[in-house]
C-alpha positions in Angstrom: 70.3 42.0 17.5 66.7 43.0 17.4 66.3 42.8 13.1 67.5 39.7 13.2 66.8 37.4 16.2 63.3 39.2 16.6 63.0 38.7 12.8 63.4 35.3 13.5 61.2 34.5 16.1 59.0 36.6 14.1 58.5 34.2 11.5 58.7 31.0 13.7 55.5 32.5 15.6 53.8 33.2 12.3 53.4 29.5 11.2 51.6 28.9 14.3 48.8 30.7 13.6 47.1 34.5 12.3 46.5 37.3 14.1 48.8 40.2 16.1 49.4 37.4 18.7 51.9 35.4 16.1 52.1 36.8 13.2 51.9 41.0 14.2 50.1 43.3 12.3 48.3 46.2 12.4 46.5 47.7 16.0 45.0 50.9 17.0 48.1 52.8 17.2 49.8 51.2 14.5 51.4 48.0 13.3 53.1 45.9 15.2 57.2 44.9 14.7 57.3 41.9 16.1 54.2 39.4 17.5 53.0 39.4 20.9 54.4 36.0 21.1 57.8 36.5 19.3 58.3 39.6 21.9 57.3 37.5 24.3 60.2 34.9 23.4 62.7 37.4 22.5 62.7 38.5 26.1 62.5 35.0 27.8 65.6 34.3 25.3 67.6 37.3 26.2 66.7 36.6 30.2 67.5 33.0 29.9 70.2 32.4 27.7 72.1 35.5 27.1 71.8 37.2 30.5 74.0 34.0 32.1 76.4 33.8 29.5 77.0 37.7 29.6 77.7 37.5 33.3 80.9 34.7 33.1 83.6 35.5 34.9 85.9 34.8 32.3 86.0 34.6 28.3 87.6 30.9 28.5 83.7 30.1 29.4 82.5 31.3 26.3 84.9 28.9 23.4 82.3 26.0 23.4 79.4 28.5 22.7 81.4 30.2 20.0 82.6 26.7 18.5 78.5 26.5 18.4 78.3 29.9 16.7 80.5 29.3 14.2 78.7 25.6 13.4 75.3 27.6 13.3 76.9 29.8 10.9 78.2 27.0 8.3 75.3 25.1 8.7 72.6 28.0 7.0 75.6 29.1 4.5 75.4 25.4 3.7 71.5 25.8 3.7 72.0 28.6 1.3 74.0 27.2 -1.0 72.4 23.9 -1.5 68.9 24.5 -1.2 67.5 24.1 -5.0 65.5 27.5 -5.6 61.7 27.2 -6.0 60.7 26.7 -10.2 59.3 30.5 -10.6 62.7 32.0 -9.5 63.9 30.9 -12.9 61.6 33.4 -14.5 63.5 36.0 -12.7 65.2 38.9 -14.5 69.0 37.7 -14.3 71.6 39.9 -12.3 74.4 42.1 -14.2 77.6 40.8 -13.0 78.6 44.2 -11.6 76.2 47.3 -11.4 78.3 50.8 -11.3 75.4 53.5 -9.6 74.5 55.1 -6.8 72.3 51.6 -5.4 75.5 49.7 -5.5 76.7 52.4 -2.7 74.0 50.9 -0.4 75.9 47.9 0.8 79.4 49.6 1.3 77.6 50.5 5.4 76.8 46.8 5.9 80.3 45.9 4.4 81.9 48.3 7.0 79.7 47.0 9.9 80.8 43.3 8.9 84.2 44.1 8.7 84.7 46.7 11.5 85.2 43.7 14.1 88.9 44.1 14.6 89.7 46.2 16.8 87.6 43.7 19.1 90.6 40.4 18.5 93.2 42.4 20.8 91.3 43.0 23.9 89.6 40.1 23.7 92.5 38.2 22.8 94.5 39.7 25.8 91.6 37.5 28.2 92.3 34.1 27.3 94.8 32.5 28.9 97.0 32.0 25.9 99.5 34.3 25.1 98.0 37.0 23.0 101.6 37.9 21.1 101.9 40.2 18.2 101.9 37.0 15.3 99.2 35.1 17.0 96.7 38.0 17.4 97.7 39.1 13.2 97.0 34.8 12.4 93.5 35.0 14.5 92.6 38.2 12.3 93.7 37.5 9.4 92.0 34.1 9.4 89.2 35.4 10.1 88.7 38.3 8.1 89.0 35.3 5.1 86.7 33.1 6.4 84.0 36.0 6.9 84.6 37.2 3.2 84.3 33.8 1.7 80.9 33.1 3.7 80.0 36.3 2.6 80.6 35.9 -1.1 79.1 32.5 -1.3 76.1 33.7 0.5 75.3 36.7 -2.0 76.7 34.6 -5.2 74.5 32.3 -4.8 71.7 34.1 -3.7 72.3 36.4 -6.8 72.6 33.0 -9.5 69.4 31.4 -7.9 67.1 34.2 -8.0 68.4 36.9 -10.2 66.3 40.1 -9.5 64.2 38.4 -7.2 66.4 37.6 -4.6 65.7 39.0 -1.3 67.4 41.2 1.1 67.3 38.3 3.3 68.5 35.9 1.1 66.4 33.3 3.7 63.2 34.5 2.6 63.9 33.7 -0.9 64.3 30.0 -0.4 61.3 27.7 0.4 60.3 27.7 3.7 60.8 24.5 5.1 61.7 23.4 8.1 65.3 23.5 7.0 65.3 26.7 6.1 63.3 27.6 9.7 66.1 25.4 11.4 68.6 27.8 9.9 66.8 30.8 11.0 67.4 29.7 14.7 71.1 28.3 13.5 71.5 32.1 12.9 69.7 33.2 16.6 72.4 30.7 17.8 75.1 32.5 16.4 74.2 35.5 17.5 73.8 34.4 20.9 77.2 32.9 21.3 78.8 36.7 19.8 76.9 39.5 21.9 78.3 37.7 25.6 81.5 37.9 23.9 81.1 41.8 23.5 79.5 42.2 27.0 82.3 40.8 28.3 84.8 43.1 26.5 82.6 46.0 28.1 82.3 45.1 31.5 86.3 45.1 31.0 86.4 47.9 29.9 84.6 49.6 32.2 85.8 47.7 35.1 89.8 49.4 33.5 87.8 52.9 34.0 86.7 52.2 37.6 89.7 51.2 38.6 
């Protein structure tokens, strides 16, 4: 939550101007993570926008801002894969198709965290008001679990064909920054917002199911 949305804000802030105040940078006790200013929004956003929506009574609330979520989240794969690269990532070093060392080992955590979602579809299934059988809860996974891989490989595919060795780890920063490209930095802010109430929620059940 905090790489990415304060990542984002980061980098809005920092085309408004120079200086720790937009952009970060270093201060007397050391650099700074985030601007003044991107802090600054990162806690009005949290206070304004995610506090409300993590305080619903009930998960039906939360459908249109996941429909949003999931919009955001075609929207900068589409970014991604249409955006023509910039003419010096041509002279990039191309890619191997598959690299067998210790590096390619890296990515198997954030594979894990991406995929680790399921056990989330049952409880939070079980709180909308349709009934969460066995078949409809294994249809909503598996569905899902395609989707997400096929975002995911078109992401890093063509992240990998447009850039070669260049590519980022954020495959955002390697496009040109336009305000497309900024528009899909807050598509992805968006898309977290409308996933963390979701997981809230599922807490606040939980722990209500403790106290009681």
């Amino acid at each position: 939550y905090l790489v990415i949305i304060g990542e984002a804000f980061t980098v809005l802030t920092s085309s408004l101007g120079d200086g720790s105040v937009y952009d970060g940078g270093p201060v007397s006790d050391g650099p700074l993570h985030y601007s003044l200013l991107a802090l600054l929004l990162l806690v009005a956003f949290t206070a304004v926008c995610l506090t409300p929506l993590s305080l619903l009574r009930s998960m039906d609330a939360l459908q249109c801002t996941s429909a949003v979520g999931m919009g955001c989240l075609f929207f900068t794969v589409a970014v991604v894969a249409l955006t023509p690269p910039p003419p010096d990532a041509a002279a990039a070093e191309p890619l191997p198709a598959a690299i067998f060392s210790a590096e390619a080992l890296l990515s198997l955590p954030t594979l894990a965290f991406c995929f680790s979602s399921q056990s989330l579809f049952p409880p939070a299934l079980e709180t909308l008001h349709q009934p969460a059988t066995y078949a409809y809860m294994h249809r909503v996974v598996d569905t899902t679990m395609y989707v997400t891989l096929a975002l995911h490989l078109l992401v890093g595919l063509v992240g990998s064909l447009a850039y070669g060795s260049a590519v980022r780890p954020n495959v955002l920063d390697s496009l040109p920054q336009t305000s497309v490209v900024l528009a899909a930095r807050l598509a992805v802010v968006l898309a977290f917002a409308s996933t963390f109430p979701m997981l809230v929620f599922l807490c606040r059940r939980h722990v209500g199911a403790i106290r009681a």
